[in-house]
N, C-alpha and C positions, 0 to 999 in steps of 0.2 A: 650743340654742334661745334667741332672743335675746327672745322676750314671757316673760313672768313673775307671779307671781300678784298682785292686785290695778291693773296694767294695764287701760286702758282701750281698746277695739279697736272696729273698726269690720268688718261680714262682707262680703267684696267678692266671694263668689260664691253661687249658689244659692236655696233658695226664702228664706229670711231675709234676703237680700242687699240693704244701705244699713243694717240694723241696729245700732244703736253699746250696747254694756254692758261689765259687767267681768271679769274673766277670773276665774273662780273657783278653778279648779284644773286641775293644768300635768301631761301625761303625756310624760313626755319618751320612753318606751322605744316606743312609738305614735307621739309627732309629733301628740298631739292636744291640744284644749283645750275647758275647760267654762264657757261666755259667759253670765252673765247675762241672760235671756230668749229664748235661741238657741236654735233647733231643738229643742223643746218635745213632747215626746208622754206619751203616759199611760200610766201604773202602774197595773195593777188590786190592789185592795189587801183582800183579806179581812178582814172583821169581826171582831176583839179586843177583848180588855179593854182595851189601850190604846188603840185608835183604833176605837169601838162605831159609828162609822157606817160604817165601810168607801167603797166606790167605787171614779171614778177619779183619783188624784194626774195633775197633772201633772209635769213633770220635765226638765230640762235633761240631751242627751246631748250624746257629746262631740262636736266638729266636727277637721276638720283643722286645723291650725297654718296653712298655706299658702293657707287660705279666710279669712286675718284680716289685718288691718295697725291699725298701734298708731296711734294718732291723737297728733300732736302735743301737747304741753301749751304752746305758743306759739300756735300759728295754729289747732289746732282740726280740721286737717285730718288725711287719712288718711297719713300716713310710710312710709319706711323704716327699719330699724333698724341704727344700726351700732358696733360697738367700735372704741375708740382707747386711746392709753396718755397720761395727763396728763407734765407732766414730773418728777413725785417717782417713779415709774415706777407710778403704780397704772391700774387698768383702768377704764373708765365705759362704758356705754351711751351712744346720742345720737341722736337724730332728727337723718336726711338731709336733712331738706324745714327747717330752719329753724340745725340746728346745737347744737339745746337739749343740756342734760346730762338723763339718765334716770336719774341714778346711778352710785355705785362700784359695782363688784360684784369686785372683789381689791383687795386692798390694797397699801401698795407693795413693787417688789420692786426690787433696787440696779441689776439686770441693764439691767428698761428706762427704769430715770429717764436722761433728757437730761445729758448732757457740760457744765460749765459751762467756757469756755473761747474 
């Protein structure tokens, strides 16, 4: 799964669709994710000693991975995401739409650093 947590996304399907927040937390074994003011419904919460007023919370669930795309950190807009290998052979993220880096995410390994030669 190429989004990740604190990622910023945009929902490009459904009732919350044009929505842009951040990705709070990543379920990979599902293919879901939990968006910062996305898909919002409410928790009924009985009356305790720690929360004496009770009600209803509201609440962020999950959405699908395949209902989000990662917004650029160049242009702002909504991207692709893709892997490549730099040439010391380590791994990055990278937005389609503009080429930016999003990141290492391995480090290097001898196999796919570039030949100097």
């Amino acid at each position: 799964m190429k989004i990740r947590v604190d990622d910023e996304v945009v929902v490009i399907t459904g009732v919350d669709k044009g929505k842009r927040g951040k990705v709070l937390k990543v379920d990979r074994r599902n293919g879901k994710v939990i968006v910062e003011g996305v898909r919002l419904a409410y928790k009924h919460v009985r009356r305790t000693q720690k929360n004496p007023q009770g009600g209803r919370l509201s609440r962020e669930m999950p959405i699908d991975v395949s209902d989000v795309m990662l917004i650029c950190p160049e242009t702002g807009k909504p991207t692709r995401v893709g892997v490549r290998y730099l040439a010391d052979g380590s791994k990055e993220r990278y937005a389609k739409r503009s080429g930016a880096s999003l990141g290492i995410i391995a480090p290097p390994r001898q196999r796919y650093a570039k030949q100097q030669g």
